[in-house]
ZAMARGU-4260 file (C-alpha; in steps of 0.2 Angstrom, whole numbers, plus 5000, padded with zeros to 4 digits):
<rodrens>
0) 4656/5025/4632 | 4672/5018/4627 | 4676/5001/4627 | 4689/5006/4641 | 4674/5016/4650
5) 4665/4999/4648 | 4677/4990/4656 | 4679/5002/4672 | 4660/5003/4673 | 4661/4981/4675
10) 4673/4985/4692 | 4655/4989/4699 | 4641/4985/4689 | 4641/4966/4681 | 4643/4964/4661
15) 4631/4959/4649 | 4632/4944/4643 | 4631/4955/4626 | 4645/4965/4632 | 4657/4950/4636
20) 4653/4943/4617 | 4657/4962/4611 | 4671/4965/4619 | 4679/4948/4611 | 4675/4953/4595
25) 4683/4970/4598 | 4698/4962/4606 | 4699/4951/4590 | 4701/4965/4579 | 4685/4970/4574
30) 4680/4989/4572 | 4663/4990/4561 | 4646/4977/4560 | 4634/4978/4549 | 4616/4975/4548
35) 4597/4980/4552 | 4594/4983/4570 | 4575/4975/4576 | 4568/4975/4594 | 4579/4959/4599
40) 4596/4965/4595 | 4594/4982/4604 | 4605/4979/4619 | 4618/4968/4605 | 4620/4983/4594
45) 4621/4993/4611 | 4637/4982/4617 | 4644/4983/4601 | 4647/5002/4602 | 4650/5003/4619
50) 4665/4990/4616 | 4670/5003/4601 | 4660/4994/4587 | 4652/5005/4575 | 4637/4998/4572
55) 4633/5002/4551 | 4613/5002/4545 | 4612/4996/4528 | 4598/4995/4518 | 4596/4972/4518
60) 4605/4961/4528 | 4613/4953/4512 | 4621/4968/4508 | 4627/4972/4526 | 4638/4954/4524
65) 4645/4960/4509 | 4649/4977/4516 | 4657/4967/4531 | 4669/4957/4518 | 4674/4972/4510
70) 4680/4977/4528 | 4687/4959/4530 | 4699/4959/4514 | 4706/4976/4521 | 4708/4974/4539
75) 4707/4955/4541 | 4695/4956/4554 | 4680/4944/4555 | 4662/4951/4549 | 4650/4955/4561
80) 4632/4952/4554 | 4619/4958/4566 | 4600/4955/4558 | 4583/4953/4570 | 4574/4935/4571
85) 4566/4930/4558 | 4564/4940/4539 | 4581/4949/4546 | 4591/4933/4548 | 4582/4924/4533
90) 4588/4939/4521 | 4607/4936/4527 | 4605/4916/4521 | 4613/4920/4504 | 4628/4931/4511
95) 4632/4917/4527 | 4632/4904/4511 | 4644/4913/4501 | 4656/4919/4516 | 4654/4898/4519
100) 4662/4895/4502 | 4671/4909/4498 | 4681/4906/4517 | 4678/4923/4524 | 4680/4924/4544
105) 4660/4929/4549 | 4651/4931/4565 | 4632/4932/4561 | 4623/4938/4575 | 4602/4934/4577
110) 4592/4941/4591 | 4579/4927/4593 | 4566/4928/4607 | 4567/4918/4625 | 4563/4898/4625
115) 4549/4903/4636 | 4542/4914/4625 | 4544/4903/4609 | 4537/4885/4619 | 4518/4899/4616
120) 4525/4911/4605 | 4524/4908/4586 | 4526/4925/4576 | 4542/4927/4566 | 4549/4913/4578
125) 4558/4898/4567 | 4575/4889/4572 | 4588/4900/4567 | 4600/4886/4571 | 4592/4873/4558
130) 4593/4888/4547 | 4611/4890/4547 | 4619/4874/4553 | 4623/4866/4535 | 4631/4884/4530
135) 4637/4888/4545 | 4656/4881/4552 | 4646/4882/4571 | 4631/4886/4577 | 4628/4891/4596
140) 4613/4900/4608 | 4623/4912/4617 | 4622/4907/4638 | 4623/4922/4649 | 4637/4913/4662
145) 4644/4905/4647 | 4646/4921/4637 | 4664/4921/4635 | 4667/4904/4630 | 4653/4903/4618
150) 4661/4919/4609 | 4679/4913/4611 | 4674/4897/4602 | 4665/4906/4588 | 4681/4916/4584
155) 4693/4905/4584 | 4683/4891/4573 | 4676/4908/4563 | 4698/4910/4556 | 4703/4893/4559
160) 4708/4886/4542 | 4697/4885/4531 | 4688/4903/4538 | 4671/4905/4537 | 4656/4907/4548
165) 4651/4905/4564 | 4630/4909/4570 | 4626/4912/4588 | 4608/4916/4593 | 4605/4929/4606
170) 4588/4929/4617 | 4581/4944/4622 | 4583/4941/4640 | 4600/4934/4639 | 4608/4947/4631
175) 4603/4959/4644 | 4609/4946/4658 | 4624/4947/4670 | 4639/4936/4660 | 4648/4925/4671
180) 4669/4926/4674 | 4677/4919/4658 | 4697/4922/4654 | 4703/4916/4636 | 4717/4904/4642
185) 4722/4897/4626 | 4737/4900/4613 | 4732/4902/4596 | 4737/4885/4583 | 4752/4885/4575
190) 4753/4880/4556 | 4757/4862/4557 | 4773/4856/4551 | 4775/4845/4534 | 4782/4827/4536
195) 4800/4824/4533 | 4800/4810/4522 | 4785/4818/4512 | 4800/4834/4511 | 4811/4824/4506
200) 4798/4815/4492 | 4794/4832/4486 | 4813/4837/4484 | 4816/4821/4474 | 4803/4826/4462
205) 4808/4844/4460 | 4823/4838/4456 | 4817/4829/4444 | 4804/4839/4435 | 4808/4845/4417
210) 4791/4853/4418 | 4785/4859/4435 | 4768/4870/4434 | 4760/4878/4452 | 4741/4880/4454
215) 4740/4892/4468 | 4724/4897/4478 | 4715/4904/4493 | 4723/4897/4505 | 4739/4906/4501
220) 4731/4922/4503 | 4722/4916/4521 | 4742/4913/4523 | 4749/4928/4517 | 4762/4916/4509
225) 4767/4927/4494 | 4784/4929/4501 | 4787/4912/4504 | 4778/4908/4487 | 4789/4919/4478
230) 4807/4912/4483 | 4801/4894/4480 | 4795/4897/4462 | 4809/4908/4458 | 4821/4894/4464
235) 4815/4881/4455 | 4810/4892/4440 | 4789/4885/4442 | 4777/4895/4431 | 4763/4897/4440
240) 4740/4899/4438 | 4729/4906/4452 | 4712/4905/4456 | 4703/4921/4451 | 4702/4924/4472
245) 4721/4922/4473 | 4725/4934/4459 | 4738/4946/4465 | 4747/4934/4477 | 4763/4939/4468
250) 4764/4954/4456 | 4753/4947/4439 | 4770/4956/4430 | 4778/4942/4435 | 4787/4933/4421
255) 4780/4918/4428 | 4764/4922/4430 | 4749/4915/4418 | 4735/4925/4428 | 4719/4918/4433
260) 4708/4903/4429 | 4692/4896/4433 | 4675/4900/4423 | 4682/4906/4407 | 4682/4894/4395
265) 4694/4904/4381 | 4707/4903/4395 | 4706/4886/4396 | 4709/4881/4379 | 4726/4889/4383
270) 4731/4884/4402 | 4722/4867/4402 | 4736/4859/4388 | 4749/4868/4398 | 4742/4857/4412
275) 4742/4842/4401 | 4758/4844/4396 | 4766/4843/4414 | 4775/4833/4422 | 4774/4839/4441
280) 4760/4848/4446 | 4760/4858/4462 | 4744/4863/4470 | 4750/4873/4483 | 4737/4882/4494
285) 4724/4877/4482 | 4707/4876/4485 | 4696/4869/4469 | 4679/4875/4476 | 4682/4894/4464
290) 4686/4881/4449 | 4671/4877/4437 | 4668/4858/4429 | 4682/4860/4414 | 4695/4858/4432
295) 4688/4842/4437 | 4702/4828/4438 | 4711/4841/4424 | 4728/4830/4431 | 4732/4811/4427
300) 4740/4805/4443 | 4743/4789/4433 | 4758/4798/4421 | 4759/4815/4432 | 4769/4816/4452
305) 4758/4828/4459 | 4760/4838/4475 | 4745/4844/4484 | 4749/4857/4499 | 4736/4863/4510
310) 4730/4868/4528 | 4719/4854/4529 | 4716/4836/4519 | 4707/4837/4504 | 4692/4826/4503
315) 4682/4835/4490 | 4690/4823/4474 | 4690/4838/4464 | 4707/4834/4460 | 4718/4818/4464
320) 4738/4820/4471 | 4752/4806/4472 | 4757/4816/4487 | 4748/4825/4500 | 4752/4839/4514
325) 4743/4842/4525 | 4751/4856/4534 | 4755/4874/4534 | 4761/4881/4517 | 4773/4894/4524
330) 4782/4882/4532 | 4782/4867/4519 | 4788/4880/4505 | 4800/4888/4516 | 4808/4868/4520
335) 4809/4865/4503 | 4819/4881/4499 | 4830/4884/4513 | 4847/4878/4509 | 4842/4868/4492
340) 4856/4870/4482 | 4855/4869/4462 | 4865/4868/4449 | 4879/4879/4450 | 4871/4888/4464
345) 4861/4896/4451 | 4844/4893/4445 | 4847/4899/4426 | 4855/4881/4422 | 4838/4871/4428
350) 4830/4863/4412 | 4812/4869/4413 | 4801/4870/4400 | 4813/4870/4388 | 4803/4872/4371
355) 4796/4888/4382 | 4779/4883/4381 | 4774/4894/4394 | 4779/4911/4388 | 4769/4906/4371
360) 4754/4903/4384 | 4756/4918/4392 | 4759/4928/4377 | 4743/4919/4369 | 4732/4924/4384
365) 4738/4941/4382 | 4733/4943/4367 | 4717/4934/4367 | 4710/4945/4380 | 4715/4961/4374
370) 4703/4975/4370 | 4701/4972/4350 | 4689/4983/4347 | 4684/5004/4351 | 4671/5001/4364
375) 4662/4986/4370 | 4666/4977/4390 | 4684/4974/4384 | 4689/4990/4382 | 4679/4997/4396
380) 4691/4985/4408 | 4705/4990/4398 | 4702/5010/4399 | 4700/5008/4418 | 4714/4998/4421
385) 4727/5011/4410 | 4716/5028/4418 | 4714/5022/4436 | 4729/5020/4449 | 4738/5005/4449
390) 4736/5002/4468 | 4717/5005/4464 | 4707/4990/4475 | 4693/4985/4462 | 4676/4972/4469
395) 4667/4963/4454 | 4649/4956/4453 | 4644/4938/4444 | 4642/4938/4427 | 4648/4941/4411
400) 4657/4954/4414 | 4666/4946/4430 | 4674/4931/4419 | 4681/4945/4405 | 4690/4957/4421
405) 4697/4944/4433 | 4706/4938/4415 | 4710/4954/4412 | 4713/4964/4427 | 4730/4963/4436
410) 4733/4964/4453 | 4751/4970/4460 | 4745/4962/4478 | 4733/4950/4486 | 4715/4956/4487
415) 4717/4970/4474 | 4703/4961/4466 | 4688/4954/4475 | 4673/4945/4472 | 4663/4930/4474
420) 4669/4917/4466 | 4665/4900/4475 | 4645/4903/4476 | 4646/4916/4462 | 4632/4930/4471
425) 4625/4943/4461 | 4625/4962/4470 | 4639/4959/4479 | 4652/4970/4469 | 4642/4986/4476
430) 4640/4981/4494 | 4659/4976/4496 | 4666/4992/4488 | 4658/5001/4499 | 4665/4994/4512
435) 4681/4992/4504 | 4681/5012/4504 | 4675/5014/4522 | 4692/5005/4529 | 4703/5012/4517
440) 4697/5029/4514 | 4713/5036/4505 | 4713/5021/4490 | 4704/5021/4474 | 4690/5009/4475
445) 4680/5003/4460 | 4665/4991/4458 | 4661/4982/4443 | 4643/4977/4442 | 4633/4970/4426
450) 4615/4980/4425 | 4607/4966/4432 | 4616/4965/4447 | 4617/4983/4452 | 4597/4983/4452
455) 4598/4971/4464 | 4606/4982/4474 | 4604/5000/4470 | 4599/5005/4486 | 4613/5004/4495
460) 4618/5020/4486 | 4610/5027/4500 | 4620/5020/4514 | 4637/5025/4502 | 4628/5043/4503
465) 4626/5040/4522 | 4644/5036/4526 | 4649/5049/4516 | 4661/5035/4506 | 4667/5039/4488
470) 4669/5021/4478 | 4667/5022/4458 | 4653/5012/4452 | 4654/5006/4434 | 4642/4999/4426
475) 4641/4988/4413 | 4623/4991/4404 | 4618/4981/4390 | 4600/4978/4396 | 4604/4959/4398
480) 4610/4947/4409 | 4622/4942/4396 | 4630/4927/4401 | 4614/4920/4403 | 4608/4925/4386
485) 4625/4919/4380 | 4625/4902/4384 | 4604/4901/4378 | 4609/4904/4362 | 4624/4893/4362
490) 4611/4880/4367 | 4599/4884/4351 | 4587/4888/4366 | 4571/4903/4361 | 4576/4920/4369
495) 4568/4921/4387 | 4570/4928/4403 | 4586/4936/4399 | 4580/4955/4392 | 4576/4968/4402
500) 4573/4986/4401 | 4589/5000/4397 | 4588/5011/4414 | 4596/5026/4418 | 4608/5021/4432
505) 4616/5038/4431 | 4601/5045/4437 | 4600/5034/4450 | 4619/5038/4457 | 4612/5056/4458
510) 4596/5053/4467 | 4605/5045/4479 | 4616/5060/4482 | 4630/5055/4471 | 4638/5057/4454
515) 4632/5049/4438 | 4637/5049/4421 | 4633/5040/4405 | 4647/5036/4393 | 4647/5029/4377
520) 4664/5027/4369 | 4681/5027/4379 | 4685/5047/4379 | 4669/5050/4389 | 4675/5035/4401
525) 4692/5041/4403 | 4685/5058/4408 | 4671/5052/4420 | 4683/5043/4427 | 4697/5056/4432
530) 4683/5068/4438 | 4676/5054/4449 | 4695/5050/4458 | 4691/5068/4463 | 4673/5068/4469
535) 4670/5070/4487 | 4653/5059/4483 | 4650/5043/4475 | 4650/5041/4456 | 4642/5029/4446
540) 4647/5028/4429 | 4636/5017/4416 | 4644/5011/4403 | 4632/5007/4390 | 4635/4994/4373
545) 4626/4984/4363 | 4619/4967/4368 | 4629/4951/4362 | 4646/4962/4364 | 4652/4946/4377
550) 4652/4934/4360 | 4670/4927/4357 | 4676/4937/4372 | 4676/4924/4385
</rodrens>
């Protein structure tokens, strides 16, 4: 039954109150959920596909979530998580955490049992609430006559600046109950609109600034600001950073652009002297929850003007800023470009940077990430990169590996690169690219997972199998988890907990009813993958090297 058919049947028979929460989700946008169906979500997962939700079995809850982002960074609809009470909610903890900090829109969905039943009822029955609350935006226990608000809330704080997630907690019975009569009435919030004096500050300043450097994060990608981002820092002449999650938000070809920062340390030695050296900084849609210690207070407000624009106030104190907007970034950038005139109308006379210390940044980032030797994780990224195609959409998992790619990976467009990079989750690279590749069928999808993470997870080969999508999973196997092993020695620490045995992970891509291959120099990579863009099935593709190969690299 179509959600249409749904509707026509509600002229004679009352909804569900699990109908009326589907049917908001789908009017919002959203086409797949994700999850592990037990006795308590039957009639939810029911609704869902009535309402024209496909309902996707995966093989742990956490994965499901991931899967669901995956989705999200394609279609820009909110996850749907659907786990049963209990083990089934507990397993999508990590996953609700990391769509907290990462701001991804998500509604996680928990069958829990009746109150009556849990004031005598004590097996698998916990608070789900309590669970979630402190990683949660909201938490609610769906109502059957307040169906409607309780799911319109949930959406509109779920992609409400910042985004994340929203948990509501269905009881058996009251899923299955007649809804009450609920019609959104409200018109979605406008990005709010910057001060004019604190315009006005900000031109002054600009004006001013001999040399200007941007910071620019997630929250220009929630606000699909590239446009407006590119006519303001091309005006003014502004080299800019981004956070690894905002990589792409303007073409990384861009003579501007000095890539991604926060986790590598070897990028810092050449970015965070840039930064030094500034005397405006703009944080503009930056959030510093992606940025690891070395970005702590890495501006002096005492001899720097800096310029912090974002959605909401930040009161984290990562960073400080002489002067704050709290407002929507499209609209303060586009203010502070619209009808500036510089000199001679022309922004080739602006004195910025002039010893060119950026380019000799840019060009010494270049060439300290490039691939230096035959083989090894450097010049696995770079084979893919120059062999796959350049709209290819690539996922990453934590980890060595992770902090090398997102330095040198380039994006031509937001999201072309994905990952976790606020809570830094293992497995998630495998997960997301699968379903990266279920809502954009026709793209080349690749995941990058370290061996230790793909273990994690191996078993959602299976649901890849299932769904019949063809992502390219490259492994990178080296029988460690080496950026754990990396800093142990750098600490003079004994060797432990960080070896493990050399698998065959091709062999596993084909028992799951995929492709696998192993490839030990860059030939055999290049090959594998070109027969993999063509596979009508999975391929995994394990990359294998010598342990310590991360050493200087990162």
């Amino acid at each position: 039954m179509t959600q249409a058919d749904t509707a026509t049947a509600g002229a004679t028979e009352p909804l569900r109150a699990a109908d009326v929460l589907a049917q908001r989700l789908y009017a919002a946008g959203c086409r797949h959920a994700f999850g592990m169906p037990g006795g308590e979500v039957l009639t939810l997962v029911d609704a869902l596909t009535k309402a024209g939700i496909a309902f996707h079995l995966a093989k742990h809850e956490n994965c499901a979530g991931f899967m669901g982002e995956g989705v999200y960074h394609s279609d820009g609809a909110p996850v749907i998580l659907v786990a049963t009470l209990g083990p089934g909610a507990l397993n999508g903890v990590n996953v609700v955490a990391n769509a907290h900090q990462d701001r991804v829109p998500m509604l996680v969905l928990t069958g829990c049992v009746d109150a009556c039943e849990a004031a005598t009822y004590t097996h698998q029955v916990l608070d789900h609430q309590a669970v979630f609350a402190p990683i949660t935006k909201a938490t609610y226990r769906l109502d059957a006559k307040a169906a409607g608000v309780i799911a319109d809330k949930a959406l509109r704080i779920a992609t409400a600046p910042r985004s994340g997630p929203v948990h509501i907690d269905v009881p058996i019975s009251v899923a299955d109950a007649a809804a009450g009569d609920h019609r959104p009435n409200f018109a979605p919030a406008r990005p709010t609109q910057a001060n004019p004096t604190d315009l006005a500050q900000a031109r002054g300043w600009l004006a001013e600034a001999e040399r200007p450097l941007a910071v620019i994060g997630l929250d220009a990608v929630a606000e699909t600001a590239g446009a407006a981002l590119l006519a303001f820092l091309e005006l003014y002449q502004i080299p800019f950073v981004t956070t690894y999650k905002a990589k792409g938000i303007l073409p990384e070809d861009h003579p501007l652009c000095l890539g991604g920062a926060g986790l590598s340390p070897l990028a810092d030695r050449h970015l965070l002297p840039l930064v030094a050296e500034a005397d405006l900084i703009l944080a503009l849609g930056y959030d510093p929850i992606e940025m690891r210690p070395g970005w702590r207070d890495v501006w002096d407000c005492t001899r720097q003007r800096v310029i912090d624009i974002a959605a909401e106030d930040n009161t984290h104190y990562m960073h400080a800023a002489t002067l704050t907007i709290a407002a929507g970034l499209i609209p303060s950038l586009r203010a502070l470009t619209i009808g500036t005139q510089l000199a001679d109308d022309s922004n080739t006379d602006m004195p910025r940077w002039p010893d060119n210390r950026p380019a000799s940044v840019r060009q010494a980032l270049a060439d300290g990430f490039a691939a230096k030797s035959d083989w090894g994780p450097a010049a696995i990224i770079a084979e893919c990169q120059t062999t796959l195609p350049a709209d290819t959409l690539a996922t990453a998992d934590s980890g060595a590996h992770r902090i090398l790619l997102s330095q040198m990976w380039r994006c031509q467009e937001p999201r072309a690169l994905i990952q976790s990079s606020a809570l830094c989750t293992m497995g998630c690279a495998v997960p997301m690219a699968i379903g990266r590749k279920l809502a954009e069928p026709q793209r080349t999808v690749v995941s990058f997972s370290g061996d230790a993470g793909f273990l994690m997870v191996a078993g959602e080969l299976s649901t890849a199998a299932e769904l019949g999508v063809a992502p390219i999973f490259v492994v990178f196997v080296d029988a460690s988890l080496a950026l754990i092993d990396l800093k142990q020695r750098q600490r003079q620490l004994d060797n432990a907990g960080v070896d493990f045995g050399r698998h065959d992970f091709a062999a596993m891509g084909r028992a799951f009813g995929g492709n696998g291959v192993r490839v030990r120099d860059r030939t055999s990579l290049r090959v594998a993958l070109s027969e993999a863009q063509q596979a009508e099935r999975f391929t995994v593709i394990a990359a294998e090297f010598d342990r310590e190969a991360y050493d200087g690299l990162i």
